[in-house]
C-alpha positions as CSV (number, residue, x, y, z in Angstrom):
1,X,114.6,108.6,99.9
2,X,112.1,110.5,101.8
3,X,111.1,113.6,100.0
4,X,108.7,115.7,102.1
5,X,105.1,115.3,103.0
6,X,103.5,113.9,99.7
7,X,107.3,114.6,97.9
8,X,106.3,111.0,95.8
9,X,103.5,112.7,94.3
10,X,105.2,116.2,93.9
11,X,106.9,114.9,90.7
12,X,104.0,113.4,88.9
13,X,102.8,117.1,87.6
14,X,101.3,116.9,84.5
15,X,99.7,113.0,85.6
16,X,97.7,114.4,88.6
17,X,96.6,117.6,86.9
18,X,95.0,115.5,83.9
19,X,93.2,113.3,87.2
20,X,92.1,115.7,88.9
21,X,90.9,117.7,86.0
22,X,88.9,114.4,85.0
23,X,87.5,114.1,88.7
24,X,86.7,118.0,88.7
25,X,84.5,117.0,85.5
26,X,82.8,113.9,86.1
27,X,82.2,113.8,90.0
28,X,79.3,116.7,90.4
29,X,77.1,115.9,87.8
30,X,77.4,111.6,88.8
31,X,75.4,110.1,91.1
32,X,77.3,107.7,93.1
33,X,75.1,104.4,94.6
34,X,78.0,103.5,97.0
35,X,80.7,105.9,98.8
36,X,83.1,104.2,101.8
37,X,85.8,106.2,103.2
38,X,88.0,104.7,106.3
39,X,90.8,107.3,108.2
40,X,92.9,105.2,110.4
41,X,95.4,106.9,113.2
42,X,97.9,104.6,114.1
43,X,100.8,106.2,117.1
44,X,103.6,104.0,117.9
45,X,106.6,104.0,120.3
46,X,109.1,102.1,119.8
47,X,113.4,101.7,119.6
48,X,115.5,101.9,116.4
49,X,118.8,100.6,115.6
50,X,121.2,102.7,113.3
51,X,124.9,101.7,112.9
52,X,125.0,100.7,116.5
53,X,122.9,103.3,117.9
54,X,119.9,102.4,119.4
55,X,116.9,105.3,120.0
56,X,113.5,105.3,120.8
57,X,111.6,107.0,118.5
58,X,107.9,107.9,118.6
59,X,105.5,107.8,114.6
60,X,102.6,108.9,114.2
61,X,100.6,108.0,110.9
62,X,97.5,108.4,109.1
63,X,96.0,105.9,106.6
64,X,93.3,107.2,104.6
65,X,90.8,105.4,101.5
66,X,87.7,106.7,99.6
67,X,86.1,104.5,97.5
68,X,83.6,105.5,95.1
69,X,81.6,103.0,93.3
70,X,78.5,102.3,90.7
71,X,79.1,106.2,89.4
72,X,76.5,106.8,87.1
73,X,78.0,108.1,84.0
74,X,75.7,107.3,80.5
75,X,77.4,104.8,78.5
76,X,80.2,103.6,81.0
77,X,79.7,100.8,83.3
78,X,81.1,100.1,86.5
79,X,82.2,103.5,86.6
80,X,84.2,103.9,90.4
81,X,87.1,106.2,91.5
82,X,89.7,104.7,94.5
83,X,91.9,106.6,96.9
84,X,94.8,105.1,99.3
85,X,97.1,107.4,100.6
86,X,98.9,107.9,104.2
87,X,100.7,110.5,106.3
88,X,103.8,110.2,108.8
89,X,105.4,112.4,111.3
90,X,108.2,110.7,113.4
91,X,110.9,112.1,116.2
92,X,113.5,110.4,114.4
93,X,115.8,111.7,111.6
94,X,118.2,109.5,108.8
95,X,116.1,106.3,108.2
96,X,113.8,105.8,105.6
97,X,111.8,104.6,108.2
98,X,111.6,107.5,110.1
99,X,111.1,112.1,109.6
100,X,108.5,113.3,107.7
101,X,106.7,111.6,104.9
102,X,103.9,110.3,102.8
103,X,102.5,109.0,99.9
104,X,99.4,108.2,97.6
105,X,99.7,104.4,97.1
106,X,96.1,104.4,95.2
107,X,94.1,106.7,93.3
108,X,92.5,106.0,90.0
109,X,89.2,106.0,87.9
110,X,88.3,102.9,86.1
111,X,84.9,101.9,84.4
112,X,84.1,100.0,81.4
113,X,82.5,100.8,78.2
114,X,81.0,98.9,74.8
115,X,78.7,96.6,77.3
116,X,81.8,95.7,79.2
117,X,84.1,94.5,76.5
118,X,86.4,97.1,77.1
119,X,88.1,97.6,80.9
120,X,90.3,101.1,81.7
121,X,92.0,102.2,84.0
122,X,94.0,105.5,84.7
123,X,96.0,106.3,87.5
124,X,98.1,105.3,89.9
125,X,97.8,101.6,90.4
126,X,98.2,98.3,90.9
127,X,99.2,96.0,87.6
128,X,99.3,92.1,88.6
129,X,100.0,88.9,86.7
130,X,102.1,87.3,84.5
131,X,105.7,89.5,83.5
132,X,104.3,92.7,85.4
133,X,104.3,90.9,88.8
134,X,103.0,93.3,90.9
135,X,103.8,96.3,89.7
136,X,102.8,99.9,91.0
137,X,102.1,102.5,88.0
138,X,101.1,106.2,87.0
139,X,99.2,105.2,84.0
140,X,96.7,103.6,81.7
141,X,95.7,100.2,81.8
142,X,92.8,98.6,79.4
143,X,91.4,94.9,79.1
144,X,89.6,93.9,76.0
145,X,87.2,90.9,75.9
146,X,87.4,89.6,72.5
147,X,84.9,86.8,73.1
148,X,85.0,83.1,73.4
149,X,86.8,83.6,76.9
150,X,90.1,85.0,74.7
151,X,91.2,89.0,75.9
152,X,94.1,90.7,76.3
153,X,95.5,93.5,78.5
154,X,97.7,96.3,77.5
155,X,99.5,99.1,80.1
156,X,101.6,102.1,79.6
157,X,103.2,104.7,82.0
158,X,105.6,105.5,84.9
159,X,106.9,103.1,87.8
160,X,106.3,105.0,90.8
161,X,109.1,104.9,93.6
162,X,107.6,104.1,96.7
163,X,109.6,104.4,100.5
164,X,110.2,100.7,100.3
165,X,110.7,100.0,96.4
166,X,114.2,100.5,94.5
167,X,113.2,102.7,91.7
168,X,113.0,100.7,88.2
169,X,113.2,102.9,85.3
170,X,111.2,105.8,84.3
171,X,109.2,103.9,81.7
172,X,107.4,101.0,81.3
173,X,104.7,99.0,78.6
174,X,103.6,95.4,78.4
175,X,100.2,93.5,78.1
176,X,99.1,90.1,78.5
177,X,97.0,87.9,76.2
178,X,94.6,85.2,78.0
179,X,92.1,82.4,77.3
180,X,89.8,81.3,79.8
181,X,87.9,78.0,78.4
182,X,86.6,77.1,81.3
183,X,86.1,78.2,85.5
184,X,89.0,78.3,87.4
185,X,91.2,77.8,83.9
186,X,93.2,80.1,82.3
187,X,96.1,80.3,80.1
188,X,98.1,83.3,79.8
189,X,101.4,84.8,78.2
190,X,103.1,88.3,78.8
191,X,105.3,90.6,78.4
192,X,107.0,93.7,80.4
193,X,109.4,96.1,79.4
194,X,110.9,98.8,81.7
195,X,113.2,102.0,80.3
196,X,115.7,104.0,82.3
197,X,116.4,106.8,80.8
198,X,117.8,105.7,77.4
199,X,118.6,102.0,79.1
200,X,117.2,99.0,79.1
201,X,116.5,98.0,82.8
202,X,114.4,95.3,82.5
203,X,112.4,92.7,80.0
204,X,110.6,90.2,80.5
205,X,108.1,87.5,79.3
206,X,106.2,85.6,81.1
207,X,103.9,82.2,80.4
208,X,101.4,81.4,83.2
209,X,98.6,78.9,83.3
210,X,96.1,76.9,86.0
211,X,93.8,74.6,85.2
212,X,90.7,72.7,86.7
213,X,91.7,69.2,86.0
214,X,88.9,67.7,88.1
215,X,86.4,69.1,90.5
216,X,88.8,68.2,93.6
217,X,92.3,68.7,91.3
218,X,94.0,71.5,89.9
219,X,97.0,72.7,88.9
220,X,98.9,76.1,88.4
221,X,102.7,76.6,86.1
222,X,103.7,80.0,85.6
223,X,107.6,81.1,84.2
224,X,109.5,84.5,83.9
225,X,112.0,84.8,81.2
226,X,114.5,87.4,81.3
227,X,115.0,88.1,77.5
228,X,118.4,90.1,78.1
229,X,119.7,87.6,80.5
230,X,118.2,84.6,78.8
231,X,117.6,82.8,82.2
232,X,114.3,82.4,84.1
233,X,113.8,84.7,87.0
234,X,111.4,82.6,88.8
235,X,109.5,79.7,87.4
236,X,107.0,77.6,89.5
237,X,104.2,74.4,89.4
238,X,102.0,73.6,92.1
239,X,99.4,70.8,92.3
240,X,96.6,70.3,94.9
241,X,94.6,67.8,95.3
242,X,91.6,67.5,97.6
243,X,91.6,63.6,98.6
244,X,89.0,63.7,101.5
245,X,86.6,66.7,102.4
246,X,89.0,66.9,105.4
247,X,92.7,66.4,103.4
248,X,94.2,68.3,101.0
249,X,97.9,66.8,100.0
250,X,100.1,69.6,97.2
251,X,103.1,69.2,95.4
252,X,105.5,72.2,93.9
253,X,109.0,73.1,92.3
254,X,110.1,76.8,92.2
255,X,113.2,78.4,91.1
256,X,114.2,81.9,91.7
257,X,116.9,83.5,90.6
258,X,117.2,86.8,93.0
259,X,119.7,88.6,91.0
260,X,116.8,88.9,88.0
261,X,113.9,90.6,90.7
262,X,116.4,94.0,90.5
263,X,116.7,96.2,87.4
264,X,119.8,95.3,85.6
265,X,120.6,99.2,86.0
266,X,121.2,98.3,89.7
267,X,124.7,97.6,91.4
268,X,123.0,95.7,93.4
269,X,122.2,92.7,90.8
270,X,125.5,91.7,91.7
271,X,126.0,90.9,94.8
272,X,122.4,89.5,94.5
273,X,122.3,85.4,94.6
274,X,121.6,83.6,91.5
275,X,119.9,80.9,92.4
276,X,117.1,79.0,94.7
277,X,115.7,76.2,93.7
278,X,113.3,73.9,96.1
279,X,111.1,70.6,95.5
280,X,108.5,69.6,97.8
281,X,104.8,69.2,99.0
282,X,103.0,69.2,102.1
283,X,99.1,68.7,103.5
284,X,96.3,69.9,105.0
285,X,94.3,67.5,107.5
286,X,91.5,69.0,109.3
287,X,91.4,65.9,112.0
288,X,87.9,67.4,113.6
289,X,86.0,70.7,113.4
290,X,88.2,72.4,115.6
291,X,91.3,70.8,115.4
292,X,93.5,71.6,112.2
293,X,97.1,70.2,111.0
294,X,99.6,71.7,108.1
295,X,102.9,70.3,107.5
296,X,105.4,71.1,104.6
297,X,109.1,70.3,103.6
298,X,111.2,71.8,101.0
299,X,114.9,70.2,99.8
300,X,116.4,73.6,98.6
301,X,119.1,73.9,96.2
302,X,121.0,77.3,96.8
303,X,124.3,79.2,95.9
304,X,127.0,77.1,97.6
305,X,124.6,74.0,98.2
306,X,121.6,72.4,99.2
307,X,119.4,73.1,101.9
308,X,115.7,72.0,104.1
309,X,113.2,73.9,104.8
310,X,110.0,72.7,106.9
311,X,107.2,74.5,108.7
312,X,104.2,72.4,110.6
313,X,101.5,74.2,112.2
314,X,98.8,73.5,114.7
315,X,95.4,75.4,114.9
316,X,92.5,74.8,117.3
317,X,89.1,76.2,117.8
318,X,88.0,77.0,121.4
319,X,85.1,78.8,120.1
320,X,83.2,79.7,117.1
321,X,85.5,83.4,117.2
322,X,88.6,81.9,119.5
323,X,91.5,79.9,118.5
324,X,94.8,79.0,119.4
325,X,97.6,77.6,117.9
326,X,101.5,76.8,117.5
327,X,103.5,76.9,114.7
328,X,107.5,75.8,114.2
329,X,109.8,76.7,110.4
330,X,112.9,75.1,110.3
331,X,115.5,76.7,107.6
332,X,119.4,75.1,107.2
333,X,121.4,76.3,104.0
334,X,125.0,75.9,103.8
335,X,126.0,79.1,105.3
336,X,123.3,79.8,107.7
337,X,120.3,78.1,109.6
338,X,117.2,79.6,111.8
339,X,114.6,77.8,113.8
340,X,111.6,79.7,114.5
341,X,108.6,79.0,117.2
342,X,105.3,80.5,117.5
343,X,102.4,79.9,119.8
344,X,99.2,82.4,120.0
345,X,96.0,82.6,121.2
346,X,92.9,84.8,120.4
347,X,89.7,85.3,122.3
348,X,86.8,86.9,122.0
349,X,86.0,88.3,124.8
350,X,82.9,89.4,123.5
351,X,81.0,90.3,120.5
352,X,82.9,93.8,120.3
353,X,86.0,93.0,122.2
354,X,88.8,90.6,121.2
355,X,92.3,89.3,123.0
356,X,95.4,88.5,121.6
357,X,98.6,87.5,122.8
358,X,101.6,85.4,121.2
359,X,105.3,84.7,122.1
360,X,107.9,84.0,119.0
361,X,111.4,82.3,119.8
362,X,114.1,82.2,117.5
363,X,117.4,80.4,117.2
364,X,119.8,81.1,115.0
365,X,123.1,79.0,113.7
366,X,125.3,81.8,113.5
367,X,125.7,84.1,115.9
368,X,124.2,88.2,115.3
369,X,126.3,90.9,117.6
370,X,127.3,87.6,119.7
371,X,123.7,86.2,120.0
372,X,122.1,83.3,118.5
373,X,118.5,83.5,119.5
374,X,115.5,86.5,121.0
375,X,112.4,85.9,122.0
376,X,109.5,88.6,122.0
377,X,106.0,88.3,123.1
378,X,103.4,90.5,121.4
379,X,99.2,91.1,123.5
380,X,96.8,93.5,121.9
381,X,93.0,93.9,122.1
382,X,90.5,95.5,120.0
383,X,88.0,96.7,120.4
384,X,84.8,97.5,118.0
385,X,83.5,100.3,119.1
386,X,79.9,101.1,117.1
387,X,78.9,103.8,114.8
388,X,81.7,103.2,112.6
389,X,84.4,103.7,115.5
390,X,87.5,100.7,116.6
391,X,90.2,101.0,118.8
392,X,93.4,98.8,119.3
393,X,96.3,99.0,122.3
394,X,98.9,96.5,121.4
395,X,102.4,95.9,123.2
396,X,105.5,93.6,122.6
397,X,108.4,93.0,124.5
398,X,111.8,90.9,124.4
399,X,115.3,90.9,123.2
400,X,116.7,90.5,119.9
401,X,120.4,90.6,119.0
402,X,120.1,94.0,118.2
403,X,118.6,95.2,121.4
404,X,119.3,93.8,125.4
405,X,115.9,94.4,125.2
406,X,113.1,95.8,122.8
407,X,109.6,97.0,123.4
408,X,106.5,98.7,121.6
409,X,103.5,100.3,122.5
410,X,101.0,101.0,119.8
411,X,97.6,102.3,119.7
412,X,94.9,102.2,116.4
413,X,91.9,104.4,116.3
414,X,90.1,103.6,113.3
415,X,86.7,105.4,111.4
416,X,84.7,103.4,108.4
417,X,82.1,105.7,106.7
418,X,79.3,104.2,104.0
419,X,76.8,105.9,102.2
420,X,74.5,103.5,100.4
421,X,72.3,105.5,97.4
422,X,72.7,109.2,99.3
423,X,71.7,107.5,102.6
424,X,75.0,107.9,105.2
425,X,75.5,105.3,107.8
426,X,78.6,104.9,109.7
427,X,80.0,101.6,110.1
């Protein structure tokens, strides 16, 4: 899948030329209240296992993000312009985790207009909520407030393929209409349609809703339909309720059906399972202000049977900036079974320098390359340097079934620039 330095963007032609052309435009003659660009330079060494191979490999990557914001443009509101993109070199070869790559994950203009009644957005982005999921897109996107706490929300353009995304289709539209009567309730339904080529790879509506039912309970439902499959993809309700300032109990029932989450153009939809189902609850108890408990069970109803699935956690504060804590999730389905165990720590060492260090153990029912379990333990420390400037050395080691044993070294060098009116200051 990897196409070159930037080969995602390549392809987008006549998208980024209309950008940049709007960029070229508006950016000299606005004056920008708030600019924050970060560069991150992240170098890593560790092994990688390929059809029995093992290798140690060596990546070097570079994170960047410019944010500008409060643009002032007459007659547009909230005008801002965003930027994510990264950079990776690697001395391995065949893995879509390794060679030469990169990509623009972010970088559109957005701003509103008629006294904020009207929302755009063009670019590559982000749409969230209801049918779209998440759902990454060269495009437009607009939000219209039609008053009375009722909008809707129309999109249009082309799913972008990212290194870890199986490509959807080539097209896609879909909006969602909302009513917001109240804070913290909403009611929403959508839809999503994605084209490959000439076929139909995915459509979808969706019905979502949470509501305040009383200051210390609420409640959230949301449902995907597949309309070619007539079958829900996923469909979930979750209810919290605050009993005590200190305890918080929930209930919830999801279903998932795995197979719908792929584009029906995809061979892979069907070796894909079917069906999840899982009913359960949990709670929150925060026994004293440094000590805090979460437990949760699920029964799970899966292809070929039913199943459990439990996590309980354990956090305490040394310190006002140092914790520690353990944590144990327990999975048994009919075919397979894992037990996992965590404990950490983090400490502050001071107000610019912080510890970590964990150690992770897992067991598993059946057996991987004739092991059943690895454990690896994972320290790091950062360190905030000043002036804008941090710096992180983190390094793991264990075994795993795929490796007799497995390490990684990493180190983070990270810069944070913000200008405030045409002042700079580093940060």
């Amino acid at each position: 899948m990897n196409r070159g330095m930037f080969g995602h963007v390549a392809g987008a032609g006549p998208r980024w030329a209309t950008l940049v052309l709007i960029v070229t435009v508006w950016a000299p003659p606005a004056a920008a209240q708030v600019v924050d660009a970060t560069s991150t330079t992240m170098l890593r060494l560790k092994p990688d296992w390929r059809a029995g191979d093992t290798r140690t490999g060596f990546w070097g990557t570079e994170m960047v993000g410019l944010s500008v914001r409060n643009i002032e443009v007459s007659g547009v509101d909230d005008l801002n312009i965003q930027l994510s993109a990264w950079g990776q070199l690697s001395s391995l070869k065949d893995s879509i985790y390794t060679d030469t790559t990169g990509d623009i994950d972010l970088l559109y203009i957005q701003g509103s207009l008629f006294h904020r009644h009207l929302s755009l957005t063009l670019g590559r982005q982000l749409v969230s909520g209801g049918a779209a999921r998440v759902l990454q897109l060269d495009g437009v996107n607009a939000t219209a407030m039609i008053g009375k706490g009722f909008g809707v929300t129309g999109y249009a353009g082309a799913p972008t393929v990212s290194r870890f995304n199986y490509p959807v289709g080539e097209f896609a539209f879909g909006g969602r209409a909302f009513w917001r009567p109240s804070y913290g309730s909403e009611v929403g339904v959508s839809f999503l349609e994605i084209i490959s080529g000439s076929v139909l790879s995915r459509q979808d509506l969706g019905l979502d809703a949470r509501w305040a039912i009383l200051s210390n309970l609420w409640a959230s439902a949301s449902g995907i339909l597949s309309l070619q499959e007539e079958r829900f993809a996923d469909a979930d309700l979750n209810v919290h309720w605050q009993i005590l300032p200190t305890v918080e109990v929930f209930a919830k029932g999801q279903h998932y059906s795995p197979d719908l989450f792929l584009p029906m153009t995809s061979i892979f939809s069907v070796f894909a399972e079917t069906n999840r189902d899982a009913v359960g609850g949990g709670v929150f108890w925060q026994t004293t202000p440094r000590l805090g408990l979460y437990g949760e069970y699920n029964r799970l109803w899966v292809d070929g049977g039913h199943g459990d699935e439990a996590e309980l956690r354990a956090t305490y504060r040394l310190t006002r900036k140092s914790t520690v804590g353990v944590n144990a999730r327990f999975l048994f389905v009919p075919v397979n079974g894992v037990t996992d165990l965590r404990a950490w720590v983090s400490f502050a060492l001071s107000q610019r320098v912080r510890l970590t260090a964990d150690v992770e153990g897992t067991v598993l029912s059946n057996p991987v390359n004739a092991k059943t379990g690895s454990i690896v333990g994972t320290g790091s420390a950062t360190w905030a340097i000043g002036s804008g400037w941090s710096a992180m050395l983190s390094g793991s080691a264990g075994s795993t079934p795929f490796f007799e044993s497995v390490f990684t070294a990493t180190a983070r060098i990270g810069y944070t620039f913000s200008n405030y009116g045409n002042k700079g200051a580093a940060r």
